[in-house]
VOGU-3710 file (C-alpha; in Angstrom, 3 decimals, decimal comma):
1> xxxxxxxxxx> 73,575/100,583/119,230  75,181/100,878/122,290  78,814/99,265/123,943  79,074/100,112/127,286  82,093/100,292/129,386  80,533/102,790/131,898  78,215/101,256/135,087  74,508/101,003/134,277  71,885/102,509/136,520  70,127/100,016/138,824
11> xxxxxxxxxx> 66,834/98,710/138,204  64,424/97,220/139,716  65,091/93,969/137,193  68,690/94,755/137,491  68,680/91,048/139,801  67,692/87,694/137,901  70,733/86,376/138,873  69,050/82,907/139,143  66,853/83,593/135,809  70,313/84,061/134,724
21> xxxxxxxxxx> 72,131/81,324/136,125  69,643/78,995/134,694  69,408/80,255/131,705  73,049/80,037/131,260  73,100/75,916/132,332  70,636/75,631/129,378  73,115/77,047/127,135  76,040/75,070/128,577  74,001/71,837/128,320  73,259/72,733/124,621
31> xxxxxxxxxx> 76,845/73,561/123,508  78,624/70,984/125,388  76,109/68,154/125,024  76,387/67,915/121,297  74,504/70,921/120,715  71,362/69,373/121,900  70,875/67,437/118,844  70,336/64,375/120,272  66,523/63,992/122,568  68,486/64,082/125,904
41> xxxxxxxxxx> 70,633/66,904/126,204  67,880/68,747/124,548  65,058/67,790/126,851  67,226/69,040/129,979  68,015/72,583/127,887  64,318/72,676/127,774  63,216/72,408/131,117  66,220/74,374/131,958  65,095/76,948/129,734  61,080/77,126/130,812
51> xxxxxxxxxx> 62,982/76,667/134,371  64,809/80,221/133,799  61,127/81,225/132,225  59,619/80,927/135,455  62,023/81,916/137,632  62,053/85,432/135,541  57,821/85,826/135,427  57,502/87,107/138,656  59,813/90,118/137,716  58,211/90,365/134,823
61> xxxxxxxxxx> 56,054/93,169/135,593  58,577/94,948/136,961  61,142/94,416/134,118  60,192/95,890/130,545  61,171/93,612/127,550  61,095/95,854/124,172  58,776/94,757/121,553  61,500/93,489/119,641  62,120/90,223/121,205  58,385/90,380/122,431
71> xxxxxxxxxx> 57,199/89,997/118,483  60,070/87,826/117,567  58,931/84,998/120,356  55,157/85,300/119,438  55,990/84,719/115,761  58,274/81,769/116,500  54,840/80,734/118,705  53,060/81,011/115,741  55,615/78,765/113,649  55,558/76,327/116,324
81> xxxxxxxxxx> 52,018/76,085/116,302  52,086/76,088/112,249  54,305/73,578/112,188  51,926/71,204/114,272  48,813/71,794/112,636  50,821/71,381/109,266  52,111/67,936/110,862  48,220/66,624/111,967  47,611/67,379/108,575  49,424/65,371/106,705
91> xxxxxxxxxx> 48,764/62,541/109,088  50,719/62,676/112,161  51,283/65,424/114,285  54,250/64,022/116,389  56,381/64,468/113,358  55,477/68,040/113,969  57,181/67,905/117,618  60,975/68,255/117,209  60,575/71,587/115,234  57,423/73,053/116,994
101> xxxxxxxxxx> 59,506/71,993/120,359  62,440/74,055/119,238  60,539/77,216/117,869  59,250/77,017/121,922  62,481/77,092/123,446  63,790/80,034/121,242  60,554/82,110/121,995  61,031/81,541/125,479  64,704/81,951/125,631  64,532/85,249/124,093
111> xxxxxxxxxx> 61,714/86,750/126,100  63,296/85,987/128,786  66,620/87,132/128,553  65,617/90,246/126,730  64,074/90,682/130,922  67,113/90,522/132,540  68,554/93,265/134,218  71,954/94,909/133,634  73,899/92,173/136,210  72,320/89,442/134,994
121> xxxxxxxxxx> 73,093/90,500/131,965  76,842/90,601/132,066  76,497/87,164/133,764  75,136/85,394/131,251  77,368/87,086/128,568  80,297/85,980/130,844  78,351/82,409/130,225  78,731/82,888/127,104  82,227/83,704/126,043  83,680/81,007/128,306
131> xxxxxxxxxx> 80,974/78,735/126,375  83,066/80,173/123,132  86,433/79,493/124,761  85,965/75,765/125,792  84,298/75,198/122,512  87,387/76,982/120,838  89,969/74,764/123,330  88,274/71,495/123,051  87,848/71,753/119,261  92,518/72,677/118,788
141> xxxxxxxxxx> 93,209/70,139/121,521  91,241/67,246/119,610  92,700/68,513/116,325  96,148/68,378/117,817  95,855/65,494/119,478  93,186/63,336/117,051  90,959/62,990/119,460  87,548/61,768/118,230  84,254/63,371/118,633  86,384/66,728/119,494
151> xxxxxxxxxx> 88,278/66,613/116,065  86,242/63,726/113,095  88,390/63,527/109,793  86,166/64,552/106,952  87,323/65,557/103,444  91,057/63,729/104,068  91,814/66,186/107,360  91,137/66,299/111,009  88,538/68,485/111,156  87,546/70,130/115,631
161> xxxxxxxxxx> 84,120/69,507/115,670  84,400/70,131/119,521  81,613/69,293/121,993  78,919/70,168/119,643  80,408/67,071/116,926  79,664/69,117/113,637  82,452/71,164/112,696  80,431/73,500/111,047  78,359/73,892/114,015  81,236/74,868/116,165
171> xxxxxxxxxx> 82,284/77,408/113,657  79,145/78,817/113,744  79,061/79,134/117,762  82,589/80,379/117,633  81,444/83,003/114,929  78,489/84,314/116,948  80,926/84,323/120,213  83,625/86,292/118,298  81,402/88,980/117,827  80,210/89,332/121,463
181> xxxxxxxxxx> 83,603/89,415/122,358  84,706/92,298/119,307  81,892/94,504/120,559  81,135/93,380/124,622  84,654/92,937/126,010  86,114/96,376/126,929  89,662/95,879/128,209  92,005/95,771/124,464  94,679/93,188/125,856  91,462/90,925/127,312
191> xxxxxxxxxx> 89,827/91,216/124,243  92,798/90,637/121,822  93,369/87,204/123,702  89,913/86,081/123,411  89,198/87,094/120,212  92,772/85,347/119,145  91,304/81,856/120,895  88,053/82,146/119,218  89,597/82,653/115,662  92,031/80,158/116,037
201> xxxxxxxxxx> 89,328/77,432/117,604  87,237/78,293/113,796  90,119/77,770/111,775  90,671/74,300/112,930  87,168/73,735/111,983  88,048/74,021/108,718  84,888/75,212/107,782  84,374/77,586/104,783  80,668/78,112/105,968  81,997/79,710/109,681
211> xxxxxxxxxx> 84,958/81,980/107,556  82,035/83,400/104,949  80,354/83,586/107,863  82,826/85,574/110,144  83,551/88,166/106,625  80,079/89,012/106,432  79,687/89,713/110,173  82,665/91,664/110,232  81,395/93,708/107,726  78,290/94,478/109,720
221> xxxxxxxxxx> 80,678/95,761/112,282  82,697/97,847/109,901  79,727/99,796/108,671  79,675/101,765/112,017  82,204/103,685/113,107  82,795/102,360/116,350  82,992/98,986/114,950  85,194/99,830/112,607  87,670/101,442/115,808  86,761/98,018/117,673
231> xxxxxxxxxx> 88,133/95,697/114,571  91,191/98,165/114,256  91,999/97,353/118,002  92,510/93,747/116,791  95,037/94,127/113,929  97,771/92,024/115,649  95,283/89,233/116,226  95,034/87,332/112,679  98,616/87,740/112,794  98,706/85,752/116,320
241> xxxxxxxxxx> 95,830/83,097/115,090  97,471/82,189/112,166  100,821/81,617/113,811  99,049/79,108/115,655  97,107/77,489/112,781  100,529/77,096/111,403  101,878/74,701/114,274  98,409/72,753/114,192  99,503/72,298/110,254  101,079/69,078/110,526
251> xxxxxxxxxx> 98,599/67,391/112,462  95,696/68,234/109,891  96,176/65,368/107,089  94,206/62,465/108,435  96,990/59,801/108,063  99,141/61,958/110,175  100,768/61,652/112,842  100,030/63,801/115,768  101,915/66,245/116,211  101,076/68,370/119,837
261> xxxxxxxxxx> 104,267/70,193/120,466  104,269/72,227/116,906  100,943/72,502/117,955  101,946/73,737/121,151  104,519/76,155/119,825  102,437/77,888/117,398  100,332/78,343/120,046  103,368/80,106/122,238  104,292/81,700/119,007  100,869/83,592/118,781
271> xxxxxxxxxx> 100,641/84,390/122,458  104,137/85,845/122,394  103,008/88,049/119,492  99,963/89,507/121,287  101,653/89,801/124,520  104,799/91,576/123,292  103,100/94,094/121,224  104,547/93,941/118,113  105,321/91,725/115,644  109,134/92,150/115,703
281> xxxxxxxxxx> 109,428/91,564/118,870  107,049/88,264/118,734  109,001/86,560/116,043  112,772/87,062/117,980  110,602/85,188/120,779  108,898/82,871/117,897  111,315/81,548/116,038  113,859/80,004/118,767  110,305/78,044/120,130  109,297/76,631/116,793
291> xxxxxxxxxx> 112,864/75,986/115,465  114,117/73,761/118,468  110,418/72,178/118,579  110,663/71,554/114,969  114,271/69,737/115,401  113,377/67,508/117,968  110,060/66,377/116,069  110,629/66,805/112,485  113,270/63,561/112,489  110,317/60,771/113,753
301> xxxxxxxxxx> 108,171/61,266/110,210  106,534/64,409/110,352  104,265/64,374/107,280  105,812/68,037/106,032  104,082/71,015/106,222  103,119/70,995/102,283  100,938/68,089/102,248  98,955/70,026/104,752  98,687/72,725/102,430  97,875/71,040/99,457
311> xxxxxxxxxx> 95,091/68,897/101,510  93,810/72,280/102,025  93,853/73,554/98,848  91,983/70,391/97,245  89,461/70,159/99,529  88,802/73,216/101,142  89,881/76,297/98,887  87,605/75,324/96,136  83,978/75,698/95,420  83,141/72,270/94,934
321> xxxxxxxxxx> 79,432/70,745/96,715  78,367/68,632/94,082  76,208/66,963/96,980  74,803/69,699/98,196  73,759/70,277/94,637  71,902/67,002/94,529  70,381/67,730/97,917  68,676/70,936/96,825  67,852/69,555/93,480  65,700/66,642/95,175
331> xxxxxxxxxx> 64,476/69,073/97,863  63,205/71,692/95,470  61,781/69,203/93,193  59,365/68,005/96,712  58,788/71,871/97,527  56,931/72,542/94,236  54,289/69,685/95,363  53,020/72,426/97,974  55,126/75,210/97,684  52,037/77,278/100,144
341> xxxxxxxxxx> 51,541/75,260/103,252  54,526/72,703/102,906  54,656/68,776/102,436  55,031/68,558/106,715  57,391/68,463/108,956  59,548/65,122/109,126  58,288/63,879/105,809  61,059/65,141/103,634  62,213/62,360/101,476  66,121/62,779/100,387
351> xxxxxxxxxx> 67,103/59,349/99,209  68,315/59,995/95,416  70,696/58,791/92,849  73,906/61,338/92,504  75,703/62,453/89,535  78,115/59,699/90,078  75,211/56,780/90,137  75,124/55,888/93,724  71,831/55,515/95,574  72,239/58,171/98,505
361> xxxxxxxxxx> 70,130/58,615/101,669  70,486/62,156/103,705  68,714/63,805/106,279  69,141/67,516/105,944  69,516/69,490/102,655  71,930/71,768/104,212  69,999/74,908/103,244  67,754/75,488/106,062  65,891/78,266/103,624  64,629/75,590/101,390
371> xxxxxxxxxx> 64,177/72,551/103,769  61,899/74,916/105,955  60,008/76,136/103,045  59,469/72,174/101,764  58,700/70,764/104,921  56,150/73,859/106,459  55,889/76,154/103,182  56,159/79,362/102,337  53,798/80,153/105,454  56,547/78,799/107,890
381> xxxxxxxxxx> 59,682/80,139/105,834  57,874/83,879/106,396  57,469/83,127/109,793  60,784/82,434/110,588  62,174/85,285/108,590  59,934/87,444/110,530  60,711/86,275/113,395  64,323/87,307/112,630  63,903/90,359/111,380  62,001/91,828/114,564
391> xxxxxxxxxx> 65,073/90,140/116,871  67,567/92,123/114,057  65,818/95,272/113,789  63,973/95,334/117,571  66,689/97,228/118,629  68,665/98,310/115,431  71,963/96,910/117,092  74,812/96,833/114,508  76,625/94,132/116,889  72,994/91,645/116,709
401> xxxxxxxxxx> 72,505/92,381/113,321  75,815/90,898/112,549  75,328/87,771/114,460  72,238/87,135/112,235  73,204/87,911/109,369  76,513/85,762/110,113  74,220/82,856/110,648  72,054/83,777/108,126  74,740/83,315/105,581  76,117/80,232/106,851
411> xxxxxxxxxx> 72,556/78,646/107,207  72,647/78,688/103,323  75,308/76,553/103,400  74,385/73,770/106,510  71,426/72,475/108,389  72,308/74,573/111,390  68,613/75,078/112,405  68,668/71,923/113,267  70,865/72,012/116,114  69,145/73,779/118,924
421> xxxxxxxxxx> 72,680/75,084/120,395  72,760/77,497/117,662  70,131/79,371/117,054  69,743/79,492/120,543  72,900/81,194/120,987  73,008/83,397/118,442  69,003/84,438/119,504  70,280/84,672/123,509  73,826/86,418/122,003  71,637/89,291/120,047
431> xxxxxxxxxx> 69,161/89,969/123,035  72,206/90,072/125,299  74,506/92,856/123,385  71,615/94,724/121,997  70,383/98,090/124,499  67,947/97,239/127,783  65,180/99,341/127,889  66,058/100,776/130,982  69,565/101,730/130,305  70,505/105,549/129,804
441> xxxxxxxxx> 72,737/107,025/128,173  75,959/107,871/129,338  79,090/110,059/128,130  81,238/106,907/128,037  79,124/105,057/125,975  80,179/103,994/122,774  77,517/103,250/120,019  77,823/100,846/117,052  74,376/102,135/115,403
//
């Protein structure tokens, strides 16, 4: 709805520059400590989050939160609580924790940050785009490098996973991030850059979840007009991504050799494109960099360029999941044995036999939709979809809206619910780029409605 590059009026709740601070460590300590999927680094984003809670109550009388992100926490309350009962029912209610303990930190996290004020507002979106670019740098520079947990090898290539150890997690952080930074970062050349980092950090993750993804929130974007003038301000910046994608080529294949300085020089080859201006000019400074780099590396066994490519072509330009096929089959055929109120939470069973005859044991069907709905029924699916839609629609921001729908897309396609870092970003991403109540309009103001 609205993208501000013009001063906001003071408010009373314009402060929570602690609330804000805190809130922010939460969501470092989520994306950095493997996004908080393990019971440590997500018990310390929890306290850090009802920390922030706290800290922001005693403005909170002060500081109006729209009834948005009001009804989106109490349904996730609700959820929570569902999930719990649904748990005690079916014999043990601590199975019933993990989720129910998760649903609380999102309703929290979103009530309170939709109470920040303007400056603490731009503080933690600050937070949150250097989040984006460590998570972008971390994820090429184990890729380039092989540096396990930053970059795993999975389908034959060397795959950045970054801090959060999932590569399609950390495509679906840098996704949610890339959109803040389209629609929240006001300076062209700033933006260009760290838009150009972000992309470039999701294409080493290799993950066709994150690109779908990215497409579908970029098409959000492009149904307003303003987002459509914000994504034509970033036509050099594929163009600058994929140069460096290119140098991180020969390093992909997972019997490779590491290759850092073709890494290195794409890299310089896609900063010299966005910082010269134009694409002519980038590739007269290009080519000399990658040529001489090439020369002194390509000699010592350089696996060439073109098993790269057709790595990528077998295994990741193709529509093939016959696992995730088996998943869903097994999952669906538990979700018609209470298809209402759910079998409970923790007691989904998915050890099968697959199409090839091997006995198989997962833990997530990688379709949150239908593992929600088996686990706490239909009840809990509708609750959670609720609970989205009055975040999406709270403040009909075309810039949130695209974050959700990003991750609603890509949550088709992985067990992203499941790793608090996420939805707790993209929930704490929405609040933070959709209108405050108290802001007025101003003739600078650009709107993405």
């Amino acid at each position: 709805m609205l993208i501000t590059e013009a001063p906001i009026r003071a408010t009373a709740g314009s402060g929570h520059r602690t609330t804000a601070t805190v809130l922010g460590a939460a969501l470092a300590v989520a994306v950095l400590g493997q996004g908080a999927f393990h019971p440590g680094p997500f018990l310390l984003c929890a306290v850090l989050v009802v920390a922030a809670g706290c800290s922001a109550f005693r403005e909170r009388t002060r500081t109006p939160v729209a009834r948005g992100p009001l009804l989106a926490a109490g349904l996730l309350g609700a959820f929570a609580a569902w999930a719990l009962a649904r748990a005690a029912a079916s014999g043990d209610a601590l199975l019933g924790l993990p989720t129910a303990a998760v649903a609380g930190v999102l309703a929290i996290a979103i009530v309170t940050t939709a109470g920040l004020g303007p400056a603490a507002r731009d503080l933690l979106r600050g937070v949150v785009l250097t989040l984006g670019v460590v998570v972008a740098a971390a994820g090429w520079i184990g890729t380039a490098l092989h540096l396990a947990p930053l970059s795993i090898p999975g389908v034959g290539l060397w795959r950045a996973s970054s801090t959060l150890t999932y590569a399609n997690a950390a495509a679906a952080v840098l996704v949610t991030v890339l959109i803040v930074a389209v629609t929240r970062v006001e300076d062209r050349r700033h933006r260009r850059l760290l838009v150009a980092v972000l992309l470039l950090g999701l294409a080493a993750t290799l993950s066709r979840g994150g690109a779908l993804a990215l497409a579908v929130g970029l098409a959000v974007l492009a149904c307003t007009p303003a987002g459509r003038t914000r994504l034509r301000s970033l036509a050099p910046v594929p163009f600058a991504a994929g140069l460096g994608f290119v140098g991180l080529l020969p390093s992909l294949p997972e019997g490779a050799t590491p290759q850092p300085l073709l890494a290195a020089a794409g890299l310089a080859a896609g900063a010299a494109l966005l910082l010269r201006g134009t694409p002519r000019r980038a590739a007269i400074a290009a080519v000399p960099v990658l040529a001489v780099t090439g020369l002194v590396v390509g000699p010592w066994g350089s696996p060439p360029v073109d098993t790269a490519v057709v790595a990528l072509a077998d295994t990741r330009l193709n529509g093939d999941s016959s696992a995730r096929v088996d998943l869903a089959r097994v999952t669906l055929e538990q979700f018609r044995t209470a298809p209402v109120t759910g079998i409970g939470p923790g007691r989904l069973d998915l050890t099968y036999v697959d199409q090839a005859g091997n006995r198989v044991h997962a833990w997530f069907t990688h379709l949150e939709y239908l593992q929600v709905a088996t686990e706490t029924g239909l009840v809990g699916l509708a609750l959670v979809l609720a609970a989205a839609a009055a975040l999406a629609f709270g403040h009909r921001s075309a810039a949130g809206l695209a974050i959700l729908a990003a991750l609603a897309v890509q949550s088709a396609l992985d067990f992203l619910w499941h790793i608090p870092a996420v939805p707790l970003l993209a929930c704490a991403a929405v609040v933070l780029i959709s209108p405050h109540p108290t802001d007025e309009p101003h003739p600078t103001h650009k709107e993405i409605s």
